[in-house]
C-alpha positions in Angstrom: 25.9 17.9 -13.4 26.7 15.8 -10.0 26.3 17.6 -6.3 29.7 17.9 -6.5 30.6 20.0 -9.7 27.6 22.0 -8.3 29.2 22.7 -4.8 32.4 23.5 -6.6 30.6 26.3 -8.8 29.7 27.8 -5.6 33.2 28.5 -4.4 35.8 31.1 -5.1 38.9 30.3 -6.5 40.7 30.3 -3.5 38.2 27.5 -2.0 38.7 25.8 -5.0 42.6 25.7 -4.9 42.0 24.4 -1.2 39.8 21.5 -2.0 41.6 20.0 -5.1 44.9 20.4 -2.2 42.9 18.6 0.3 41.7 15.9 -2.4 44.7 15.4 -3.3 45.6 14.9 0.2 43.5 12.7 1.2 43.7 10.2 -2.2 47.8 10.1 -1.3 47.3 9.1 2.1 49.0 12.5 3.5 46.6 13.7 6.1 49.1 15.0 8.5 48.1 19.0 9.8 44.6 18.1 7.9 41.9 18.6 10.5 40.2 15.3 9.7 37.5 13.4 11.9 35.7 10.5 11.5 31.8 11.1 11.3 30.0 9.7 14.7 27.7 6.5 13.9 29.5 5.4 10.7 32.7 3.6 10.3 34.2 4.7 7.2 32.9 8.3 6.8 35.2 11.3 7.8 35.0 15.6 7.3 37.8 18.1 6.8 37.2 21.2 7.4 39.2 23.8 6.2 37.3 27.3 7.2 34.1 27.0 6.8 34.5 24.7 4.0 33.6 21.0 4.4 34.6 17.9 2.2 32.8 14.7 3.6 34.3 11.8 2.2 34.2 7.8 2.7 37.3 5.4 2.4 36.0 1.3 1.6 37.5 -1.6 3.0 39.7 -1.2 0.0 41.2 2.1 0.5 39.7 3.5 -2.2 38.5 7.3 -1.5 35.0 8.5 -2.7 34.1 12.6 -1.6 30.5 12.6 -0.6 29.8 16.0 -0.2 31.7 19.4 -0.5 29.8 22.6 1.4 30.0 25.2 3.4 29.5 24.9 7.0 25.6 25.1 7.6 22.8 23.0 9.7 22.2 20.7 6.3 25.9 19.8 5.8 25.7 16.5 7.5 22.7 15.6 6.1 21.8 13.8 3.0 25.1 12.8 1.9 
């Protein structure tokens, strides 16, 4: 099981239902009322947040998406990803 799955098993439904949205979202381009920023000291790495729910994700000089984290809000969410 990746980090991923994992973090997913932690959520309820509802979370759930809001990160596949968001995914989705961000895989189509569509980030418009998404409360996206890019991560200080990288170039390529950005957060949404959506309560107190975080998906970290990374977007190459091909514009392919990879999701490098999804958490709750906490002191190690920005860490280790």
């Amino acid at each position: 099981m990746d980090k991923i799955e994992k973090a997913l098993r932690k959520l309820s439904e509802k979370e759930k239902d809001w990160v596949k949205e968001i995914v989705a979202r961000i895989v189509s381009n569509d980030w418009a009322g998404l409360n996206v920023e890019k991560l200080g000291g990288y170039e390529d790495t950005f957060r949404v947040r959506k309560g107190d729910i975080r998906i970290i994700f990374r977007r190459d000089h091909d514009g392919r998406f990879f999701i490098l984290k999804v958490a709750r809000k906490s002191e190690k969410t920005y860490h280790g990803f």
